[in-house]
C-alpha positions as a LaTeX table, in Angstrom:
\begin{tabular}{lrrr}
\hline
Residue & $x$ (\AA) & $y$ (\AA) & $z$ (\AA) \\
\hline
Unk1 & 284.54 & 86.42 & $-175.03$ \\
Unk2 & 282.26 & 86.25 & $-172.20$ \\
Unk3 & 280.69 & 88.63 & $-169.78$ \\
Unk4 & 284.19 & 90.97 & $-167.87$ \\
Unk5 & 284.13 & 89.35 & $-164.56$ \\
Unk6 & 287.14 & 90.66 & $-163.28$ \\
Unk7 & 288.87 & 94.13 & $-163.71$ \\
Unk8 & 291.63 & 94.29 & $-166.02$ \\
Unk9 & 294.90 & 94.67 & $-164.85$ \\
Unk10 & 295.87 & 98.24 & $-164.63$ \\
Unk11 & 297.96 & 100.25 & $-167.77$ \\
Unk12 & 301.31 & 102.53 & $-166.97$ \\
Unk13 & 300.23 & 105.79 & $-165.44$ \\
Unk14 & 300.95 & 107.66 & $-168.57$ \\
Unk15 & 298.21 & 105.46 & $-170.48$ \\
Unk16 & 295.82 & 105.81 & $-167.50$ \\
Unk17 & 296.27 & 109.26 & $-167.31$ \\
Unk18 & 295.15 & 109.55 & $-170.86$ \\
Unk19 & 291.99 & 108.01 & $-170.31$ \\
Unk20 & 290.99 & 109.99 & $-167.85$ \\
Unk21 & 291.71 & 113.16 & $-169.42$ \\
Unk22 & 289.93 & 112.04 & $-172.36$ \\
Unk23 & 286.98 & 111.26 & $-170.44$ \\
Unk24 & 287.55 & 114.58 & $-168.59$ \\
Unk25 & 287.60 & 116.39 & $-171.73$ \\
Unk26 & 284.26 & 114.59 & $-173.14$ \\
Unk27 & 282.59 & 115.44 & $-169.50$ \\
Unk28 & 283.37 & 119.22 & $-169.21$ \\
Unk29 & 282.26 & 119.56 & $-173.21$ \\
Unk30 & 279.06 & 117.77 & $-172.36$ \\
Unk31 & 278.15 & 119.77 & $-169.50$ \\
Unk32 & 279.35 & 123.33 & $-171.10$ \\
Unk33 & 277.47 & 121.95 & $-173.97$ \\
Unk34 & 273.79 & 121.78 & $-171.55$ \\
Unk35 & 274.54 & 125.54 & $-169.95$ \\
Unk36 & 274.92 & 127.27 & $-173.85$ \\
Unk37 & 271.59 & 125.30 & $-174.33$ \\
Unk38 & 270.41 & 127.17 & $-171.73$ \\
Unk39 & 271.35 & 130.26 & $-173.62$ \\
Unk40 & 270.41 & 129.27 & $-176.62$ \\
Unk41 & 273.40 & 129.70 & $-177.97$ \\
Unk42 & 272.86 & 125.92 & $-179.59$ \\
Unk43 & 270.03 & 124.99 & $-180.56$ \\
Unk44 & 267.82 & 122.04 & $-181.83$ \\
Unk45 & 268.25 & 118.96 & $-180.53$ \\
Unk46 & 270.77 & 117.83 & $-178.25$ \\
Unk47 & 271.52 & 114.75 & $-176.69$ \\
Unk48 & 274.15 & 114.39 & $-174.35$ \\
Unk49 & 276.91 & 111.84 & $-173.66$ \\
Unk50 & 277.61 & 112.27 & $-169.62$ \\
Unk51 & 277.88 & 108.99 & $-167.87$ \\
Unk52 & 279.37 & 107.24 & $-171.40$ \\
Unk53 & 282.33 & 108.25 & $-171.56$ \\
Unk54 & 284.17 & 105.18 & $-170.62$ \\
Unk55 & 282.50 & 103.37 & $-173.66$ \\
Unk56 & 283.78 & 106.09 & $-176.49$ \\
Unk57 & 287.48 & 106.38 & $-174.40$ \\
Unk58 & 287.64 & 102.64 & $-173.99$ \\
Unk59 & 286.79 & 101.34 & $-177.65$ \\
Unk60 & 288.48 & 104.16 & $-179.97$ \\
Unk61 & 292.02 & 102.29 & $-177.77$ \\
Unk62 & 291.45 & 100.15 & $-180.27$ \\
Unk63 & 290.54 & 101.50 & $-183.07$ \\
Unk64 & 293.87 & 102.72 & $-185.36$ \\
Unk65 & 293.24 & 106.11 & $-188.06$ \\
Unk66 & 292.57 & 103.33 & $-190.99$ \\
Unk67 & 289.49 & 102.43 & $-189.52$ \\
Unk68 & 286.00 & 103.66 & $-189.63$ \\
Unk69 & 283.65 & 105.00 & $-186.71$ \\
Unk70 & 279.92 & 105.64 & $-187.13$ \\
Unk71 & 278.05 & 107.09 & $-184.32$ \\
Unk72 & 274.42 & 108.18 & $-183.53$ \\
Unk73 & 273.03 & 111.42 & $-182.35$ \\
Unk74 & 274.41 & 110.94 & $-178.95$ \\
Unk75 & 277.97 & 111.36 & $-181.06$ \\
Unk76 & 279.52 & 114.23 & $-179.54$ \\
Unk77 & 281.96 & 111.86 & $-177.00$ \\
Unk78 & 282.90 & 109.68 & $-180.02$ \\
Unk79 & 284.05 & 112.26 & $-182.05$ \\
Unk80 & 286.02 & 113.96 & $-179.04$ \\
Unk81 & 287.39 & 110.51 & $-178.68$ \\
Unk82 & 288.09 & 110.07 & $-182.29$ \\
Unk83 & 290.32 & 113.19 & $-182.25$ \\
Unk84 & 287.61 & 115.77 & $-184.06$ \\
Unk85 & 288.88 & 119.46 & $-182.32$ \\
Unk86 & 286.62 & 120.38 & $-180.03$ \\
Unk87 & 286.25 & 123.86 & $-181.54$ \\
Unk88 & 285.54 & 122.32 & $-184.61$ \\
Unk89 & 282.56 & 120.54 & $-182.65$ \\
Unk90 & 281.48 & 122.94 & $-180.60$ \\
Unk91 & 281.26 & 125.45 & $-183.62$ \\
Unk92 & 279.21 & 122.49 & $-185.54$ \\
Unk93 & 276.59 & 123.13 & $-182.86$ \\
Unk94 & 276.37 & 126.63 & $-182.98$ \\
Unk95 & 275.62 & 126.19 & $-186.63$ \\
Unk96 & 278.94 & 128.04 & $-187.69$ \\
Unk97 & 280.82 & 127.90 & $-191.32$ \\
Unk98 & 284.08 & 126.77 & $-189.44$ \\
Unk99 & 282.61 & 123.65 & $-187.51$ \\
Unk100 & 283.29 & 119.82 & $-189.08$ \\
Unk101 & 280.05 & 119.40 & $-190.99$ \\
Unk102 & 280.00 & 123.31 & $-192.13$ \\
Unk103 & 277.62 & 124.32 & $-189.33$ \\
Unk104 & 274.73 & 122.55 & $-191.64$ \\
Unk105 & 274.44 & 119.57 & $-189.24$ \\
Unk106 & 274.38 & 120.19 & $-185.55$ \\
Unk107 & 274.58 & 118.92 & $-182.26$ \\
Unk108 & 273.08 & 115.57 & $-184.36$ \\
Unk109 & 275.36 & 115.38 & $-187.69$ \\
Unk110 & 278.75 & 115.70 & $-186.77$ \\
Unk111 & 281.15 & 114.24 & $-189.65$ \\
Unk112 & 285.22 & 114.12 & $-190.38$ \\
Unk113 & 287.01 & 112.73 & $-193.81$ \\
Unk114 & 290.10 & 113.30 & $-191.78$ \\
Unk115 & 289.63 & 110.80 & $-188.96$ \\
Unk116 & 287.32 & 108.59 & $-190.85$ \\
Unk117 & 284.54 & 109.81 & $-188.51$ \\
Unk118 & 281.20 & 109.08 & $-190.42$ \\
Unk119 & 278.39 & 110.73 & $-188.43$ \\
Unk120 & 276.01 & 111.09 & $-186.43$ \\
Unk121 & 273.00 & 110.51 & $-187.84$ \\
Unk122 & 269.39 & 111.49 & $-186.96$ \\
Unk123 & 267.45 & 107.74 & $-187.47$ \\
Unk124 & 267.91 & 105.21 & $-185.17$ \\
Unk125 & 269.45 & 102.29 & $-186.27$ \\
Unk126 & 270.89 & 104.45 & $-189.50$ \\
Unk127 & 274.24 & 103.83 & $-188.83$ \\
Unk128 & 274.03 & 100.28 & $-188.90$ \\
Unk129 & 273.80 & 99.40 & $-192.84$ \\
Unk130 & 276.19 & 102.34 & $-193.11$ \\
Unk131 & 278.90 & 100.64 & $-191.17$ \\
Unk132 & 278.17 & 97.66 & $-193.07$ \\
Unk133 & 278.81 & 98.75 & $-196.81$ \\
Unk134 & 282.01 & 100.83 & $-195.48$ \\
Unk135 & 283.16 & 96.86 & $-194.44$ \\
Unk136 & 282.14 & 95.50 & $-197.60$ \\
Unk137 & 284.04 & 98.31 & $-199.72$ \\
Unk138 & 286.74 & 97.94 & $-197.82$ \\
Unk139 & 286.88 & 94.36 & $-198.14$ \\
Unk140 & 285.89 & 94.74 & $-201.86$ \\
Unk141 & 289.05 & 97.35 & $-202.08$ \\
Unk142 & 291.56 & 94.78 & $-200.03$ \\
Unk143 & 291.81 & 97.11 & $-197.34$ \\
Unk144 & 292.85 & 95.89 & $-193.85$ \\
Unk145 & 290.11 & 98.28 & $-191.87$ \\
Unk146 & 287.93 & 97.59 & $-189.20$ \\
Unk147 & 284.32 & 99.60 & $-189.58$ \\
Unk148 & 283.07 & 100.59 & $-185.46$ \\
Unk149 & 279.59 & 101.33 & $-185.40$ \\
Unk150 & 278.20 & 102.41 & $-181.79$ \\
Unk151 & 274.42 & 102.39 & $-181.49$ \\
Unk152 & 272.29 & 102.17 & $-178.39$ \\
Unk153 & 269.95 & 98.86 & $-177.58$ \\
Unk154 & 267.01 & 100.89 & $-178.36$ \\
Unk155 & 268.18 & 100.38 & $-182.29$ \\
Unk156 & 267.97 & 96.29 & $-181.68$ \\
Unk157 & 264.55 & 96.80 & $-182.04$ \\
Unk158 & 264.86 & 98.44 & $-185.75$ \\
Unk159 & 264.95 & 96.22 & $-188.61$ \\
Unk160 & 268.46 & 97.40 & $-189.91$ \\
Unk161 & 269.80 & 96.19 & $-186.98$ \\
Unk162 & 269.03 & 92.78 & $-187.91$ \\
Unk163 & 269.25 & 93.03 & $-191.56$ \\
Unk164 & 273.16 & 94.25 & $-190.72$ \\
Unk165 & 274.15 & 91.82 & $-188.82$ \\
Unk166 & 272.86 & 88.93 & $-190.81$ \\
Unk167 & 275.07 & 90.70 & $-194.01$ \\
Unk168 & 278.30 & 91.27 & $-191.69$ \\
Unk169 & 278.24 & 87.70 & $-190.39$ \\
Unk170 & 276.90 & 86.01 & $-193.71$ \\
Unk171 & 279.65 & 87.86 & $-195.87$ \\
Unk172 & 282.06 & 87.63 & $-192.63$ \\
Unk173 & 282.73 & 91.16 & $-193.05$ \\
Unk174 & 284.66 & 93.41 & $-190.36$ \\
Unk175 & 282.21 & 94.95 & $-188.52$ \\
Unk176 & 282.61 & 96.12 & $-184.69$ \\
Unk177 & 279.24 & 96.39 & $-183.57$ \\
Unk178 & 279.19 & 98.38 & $-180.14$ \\
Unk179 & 275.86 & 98.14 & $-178.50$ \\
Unk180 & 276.03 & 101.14 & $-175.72$ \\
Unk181 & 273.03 & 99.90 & $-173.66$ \\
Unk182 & 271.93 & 102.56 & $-171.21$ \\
Unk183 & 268.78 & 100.89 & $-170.10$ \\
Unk184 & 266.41 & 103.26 & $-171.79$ \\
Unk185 & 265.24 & 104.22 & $-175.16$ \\
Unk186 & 264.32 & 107.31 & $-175.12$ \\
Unk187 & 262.11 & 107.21 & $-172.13$ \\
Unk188 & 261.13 & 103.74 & $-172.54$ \\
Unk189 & 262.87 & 100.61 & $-170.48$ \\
Unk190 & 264.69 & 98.23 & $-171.92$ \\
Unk191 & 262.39 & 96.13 & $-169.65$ \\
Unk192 & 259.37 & 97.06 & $-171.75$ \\
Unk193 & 261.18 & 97.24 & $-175.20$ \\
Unk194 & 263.17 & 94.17 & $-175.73$ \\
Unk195 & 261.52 & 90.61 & $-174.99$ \\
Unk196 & 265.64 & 89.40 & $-174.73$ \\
Unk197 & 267.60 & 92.05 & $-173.17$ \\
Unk198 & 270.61 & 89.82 & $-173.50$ \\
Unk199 & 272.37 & 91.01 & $-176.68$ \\
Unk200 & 274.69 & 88.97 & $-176.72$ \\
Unk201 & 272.31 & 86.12 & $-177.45$ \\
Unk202 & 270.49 & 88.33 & $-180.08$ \\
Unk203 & 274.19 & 88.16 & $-181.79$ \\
Unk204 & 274.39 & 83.93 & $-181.18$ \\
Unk205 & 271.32 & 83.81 & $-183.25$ \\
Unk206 & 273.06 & 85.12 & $-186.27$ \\
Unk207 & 276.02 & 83.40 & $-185.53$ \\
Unk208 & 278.15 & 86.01 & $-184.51$ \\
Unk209 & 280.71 & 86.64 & $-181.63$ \\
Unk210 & 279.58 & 88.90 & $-179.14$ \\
Unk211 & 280.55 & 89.60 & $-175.52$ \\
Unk212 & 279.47 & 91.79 & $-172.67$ \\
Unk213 & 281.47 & 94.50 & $-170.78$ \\
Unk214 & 281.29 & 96.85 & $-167.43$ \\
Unk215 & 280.38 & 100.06 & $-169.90$ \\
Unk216 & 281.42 & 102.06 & $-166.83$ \\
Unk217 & 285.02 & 100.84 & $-166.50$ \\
Unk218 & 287.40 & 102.65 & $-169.31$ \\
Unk219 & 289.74 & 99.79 & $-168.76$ \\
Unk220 & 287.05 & 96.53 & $-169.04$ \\
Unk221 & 285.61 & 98.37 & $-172.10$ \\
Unk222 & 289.73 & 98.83 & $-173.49$ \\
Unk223 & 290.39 & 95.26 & $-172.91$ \\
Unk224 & 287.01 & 93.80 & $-174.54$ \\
Unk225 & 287.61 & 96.37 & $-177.72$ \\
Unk226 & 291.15 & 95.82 & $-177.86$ \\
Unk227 & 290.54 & 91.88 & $-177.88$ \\
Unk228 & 287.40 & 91.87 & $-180.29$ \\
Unk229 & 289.23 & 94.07 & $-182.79$ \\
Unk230 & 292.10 & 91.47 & $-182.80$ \\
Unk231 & 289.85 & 88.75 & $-183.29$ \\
Unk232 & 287.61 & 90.80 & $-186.46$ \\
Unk233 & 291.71 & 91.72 & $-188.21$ \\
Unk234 & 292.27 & 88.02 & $-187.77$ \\
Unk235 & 289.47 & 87.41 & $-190.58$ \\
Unk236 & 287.09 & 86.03 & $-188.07$ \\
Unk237 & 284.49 & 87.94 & $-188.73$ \\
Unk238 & 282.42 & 90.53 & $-186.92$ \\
Unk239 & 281.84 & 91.15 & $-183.28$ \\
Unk240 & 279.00 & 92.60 & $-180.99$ \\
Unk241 & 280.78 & 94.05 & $-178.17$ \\
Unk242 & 277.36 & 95.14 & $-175.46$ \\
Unk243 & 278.78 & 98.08 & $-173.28$ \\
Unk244 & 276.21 & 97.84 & $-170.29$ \\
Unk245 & 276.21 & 102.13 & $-169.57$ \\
Unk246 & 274.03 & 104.73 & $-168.29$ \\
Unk247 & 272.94 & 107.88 & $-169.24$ \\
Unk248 & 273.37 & 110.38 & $-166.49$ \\
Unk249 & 271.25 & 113.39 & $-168.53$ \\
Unk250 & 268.05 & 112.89 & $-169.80$ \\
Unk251 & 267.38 & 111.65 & $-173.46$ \\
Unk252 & 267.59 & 115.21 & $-174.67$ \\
Unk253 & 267.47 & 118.49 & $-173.62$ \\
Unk254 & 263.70 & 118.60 & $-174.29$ \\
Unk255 & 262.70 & 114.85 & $-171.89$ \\
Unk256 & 261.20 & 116.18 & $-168.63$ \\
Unk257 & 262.59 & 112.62 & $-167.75$ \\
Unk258 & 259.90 & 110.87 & $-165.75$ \\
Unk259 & 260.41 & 107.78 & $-166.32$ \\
Unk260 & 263.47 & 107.01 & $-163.82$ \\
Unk261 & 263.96 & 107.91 & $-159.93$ \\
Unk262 & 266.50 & 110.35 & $-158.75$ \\
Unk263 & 267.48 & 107.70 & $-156.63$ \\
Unk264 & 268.25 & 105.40 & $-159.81$ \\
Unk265 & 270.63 & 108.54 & $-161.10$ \\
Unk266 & 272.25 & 108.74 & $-158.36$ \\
Unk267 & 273.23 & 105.25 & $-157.04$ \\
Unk268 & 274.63 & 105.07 & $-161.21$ \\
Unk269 & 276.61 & 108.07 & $-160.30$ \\
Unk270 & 277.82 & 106.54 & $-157.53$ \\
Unk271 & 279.42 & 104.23 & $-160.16$ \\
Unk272 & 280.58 & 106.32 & $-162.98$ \\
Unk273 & 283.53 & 105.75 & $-165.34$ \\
Unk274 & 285.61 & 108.86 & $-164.31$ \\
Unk275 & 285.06 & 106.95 & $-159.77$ \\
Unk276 & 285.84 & 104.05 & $-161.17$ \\
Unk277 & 289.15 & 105.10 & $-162.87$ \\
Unk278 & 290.44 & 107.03 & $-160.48$ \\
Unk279 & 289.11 & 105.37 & $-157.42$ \\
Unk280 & 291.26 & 102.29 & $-158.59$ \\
Unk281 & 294.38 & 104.31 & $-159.51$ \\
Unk282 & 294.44 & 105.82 & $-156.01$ \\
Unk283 & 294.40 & 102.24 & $-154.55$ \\
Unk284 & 297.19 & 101.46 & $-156.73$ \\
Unk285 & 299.19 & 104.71 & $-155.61$ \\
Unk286 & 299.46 & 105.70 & $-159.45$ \\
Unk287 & 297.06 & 108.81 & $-159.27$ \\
Unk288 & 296.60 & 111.80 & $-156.48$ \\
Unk289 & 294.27 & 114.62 & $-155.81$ \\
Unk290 & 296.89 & 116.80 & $-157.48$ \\
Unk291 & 296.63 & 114.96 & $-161.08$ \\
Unk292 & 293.05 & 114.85 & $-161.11$ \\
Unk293 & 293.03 & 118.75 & $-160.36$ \\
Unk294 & 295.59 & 119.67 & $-163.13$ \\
Unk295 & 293.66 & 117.56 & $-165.89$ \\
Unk296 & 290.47 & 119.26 & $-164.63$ \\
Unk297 & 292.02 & 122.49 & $-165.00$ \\
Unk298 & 293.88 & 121.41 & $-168.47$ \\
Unk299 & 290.35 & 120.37 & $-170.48$ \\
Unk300 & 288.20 & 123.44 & $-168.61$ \\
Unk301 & 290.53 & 125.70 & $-170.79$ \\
Unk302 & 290.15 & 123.62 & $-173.85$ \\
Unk303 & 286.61 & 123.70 & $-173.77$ \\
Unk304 & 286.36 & 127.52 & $-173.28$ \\
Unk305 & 289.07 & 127.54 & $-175.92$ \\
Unk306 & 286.43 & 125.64 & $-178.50$ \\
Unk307 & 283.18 & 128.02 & $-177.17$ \\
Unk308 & 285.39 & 131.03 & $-178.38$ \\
Unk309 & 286.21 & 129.60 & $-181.32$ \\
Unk310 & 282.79 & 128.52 & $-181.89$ \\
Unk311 & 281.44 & 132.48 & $-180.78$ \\
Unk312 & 283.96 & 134.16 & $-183.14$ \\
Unk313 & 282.97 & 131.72 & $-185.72$ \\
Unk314 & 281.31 & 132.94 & $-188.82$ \\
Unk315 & 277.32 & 132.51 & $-190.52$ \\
Unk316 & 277.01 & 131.05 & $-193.69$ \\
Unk317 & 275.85 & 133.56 & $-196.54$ \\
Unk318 & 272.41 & 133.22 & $-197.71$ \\
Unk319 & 273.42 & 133.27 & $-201.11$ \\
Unk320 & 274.58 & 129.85 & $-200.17$ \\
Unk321 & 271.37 & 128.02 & $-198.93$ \\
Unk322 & 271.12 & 125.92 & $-201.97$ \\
Unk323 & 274.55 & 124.64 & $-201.87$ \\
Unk324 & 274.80 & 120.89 & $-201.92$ \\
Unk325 & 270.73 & 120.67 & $-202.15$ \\
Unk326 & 269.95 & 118.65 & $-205.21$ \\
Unk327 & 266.97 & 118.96 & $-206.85$ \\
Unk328 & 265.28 & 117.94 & $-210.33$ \\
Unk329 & 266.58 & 120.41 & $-213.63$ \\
Unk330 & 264.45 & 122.98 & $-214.77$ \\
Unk331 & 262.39 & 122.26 & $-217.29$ \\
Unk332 & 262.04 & 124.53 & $-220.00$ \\
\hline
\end{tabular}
């Protein structure tokens, strides 16, 4: 699978219409999300997903409840996309008993048994080996899953990045790598990071499939996961799908973000997945002002529904603070 040089053809309206609510959904979190920042009503770190969207929509198309997702800190799309509540998210990040990871993990730690949704994790590059051994038990156990692990091109530069996918494609294990590259780690370039910037060649070195998609077209990045997928259930072995993105936030909440023009956000904006969708259905005379108003109006109430949730949420006792902290026996 090569570089998406042509747009996909275009789904029913129903399907479409999904999309973009789900990328409506992860847009209005991630912006409510930055305002109770603000009021320190979450706290910590927080790394927002606006501009992604299509990437997270596009790939979990693929994806079926059997398989496995792991994320990074910028997880909280992917887990909307997965099908995590967003109260049960939001409530995560205001540290609350009822959220998915017991309010003990945050904005960075989000987690789900349920819909096989296996963090969010702090380290760069973590997720990688992670993704891995879920593969390998899984094709230890006979089970027919596909692991997705999403991780930004910073992590290329980490050594579990290579070490992982020199085990997937040596032990031909099925592994959907999804490299979300937005250009910049942290506030670094990928210009000044990355002596290759191609990743798709970084994948060719081990062997491996790999192809490139428009990260800001919800159908492109569909198609490429949908095919990929196919291929890895086949028994061909893994796949590194690159999702060319862009962040439209800053790194965190905490980057003064210096490192990129205004004019650099914008023209991206210009180009964003939720234009792109609907700009296209428009032409196609499947989509009107109307829709796109009723959807907005649909996932602004879900999202308020998830902050009350998360408000009326409740603290975990301190009698609890040791609970599921190991540490050595007491000696006598």
């Amino acid at each position: 699978m090569g570089t998406d040089l042509f747009p996909p053809p275009l789904p029913t309206r129903d399907h479409a219409l999904v999309l973009l609510r789900q990328m409506l959904l992860i847009r209005h979190f991630e912006e409510r999300c930055a305002e109770l920042y603000t009021q320190q009503k979450i706290r910590g770190f927080l790394h927002l997903y606006t501009g992604e969207e299509a990437v997270a929509v596009g790939v979990m198309q693929a994806l079926d409840p059997r398989d496995a997702v792991v994320s990074t800190y910028r997880e909280h799309g992917h887990a909307l996309a997965r099908g995590i509540a967003p109260g049960a998210i939001m409530a995560e990040m205001f540290g609350r008993r009822e959220g998915c990871s017991g309010g003990r993990g945050g904005s960075m730690h989000l987690f789900d048994a349920a819909t096989r949704f296996y963090g969010g994790g702090a380290i760069v590059g973590g997720g990688l080996p992670v993704a891995v051994g879920l593969a390998l038990a899984d094709r230890m156990q006979g089970r027919p899953q596909v692991s997705c692990c999403f991780f930004g091109e910073g992590a290329a530069a980490e050594g579990e990045f290579h070490e992982s996918m020199n085990l997937a494609q040596l032990w031909r294990l099925p592994v959907l790598f999804v490299c979300e590259n937005n250009l910049y780690a942290m506030g670094s370039a990928l210009s000044i990071t990355e002596s290759s910037a191609d990743f798709t060649r970084k994948a060719s070195g081990y062997g491996m499939a790999a192809g490139a998609v428009d990260g800001m077209d919800v159908l492109a990045v569909e198609n490429s996961a949908r095919a990929a997928v196919q291929a890895i259930r086949a028994g061909n072995g893994p796949f590194l799908l690159e999702a060319r993105t862009y962040r439209f936030r800053a790194h965190s909440m905490f980057d003064p973000e210096l490192y990129r023009s205004r004019e650099e956000v914008e023209h991206w904006r210009e180009h964003g997945p939720l234009i792109t969708l609907t700009r296209r259905l428009r032409e196609a005379g499947l989509f009107a002002e109307e829709d796109f108003q009723a959807l907005t109006r649909e996932v602004e109430a879900e999202v308020e529904q998830a902050v009350a949730f998360a408000e009326a949420g409740t603290w975990e006792p301190v009698e609890d603070l040791c609970r599921f902290v190991y540490s050595e026996v007491e000696r006598a």
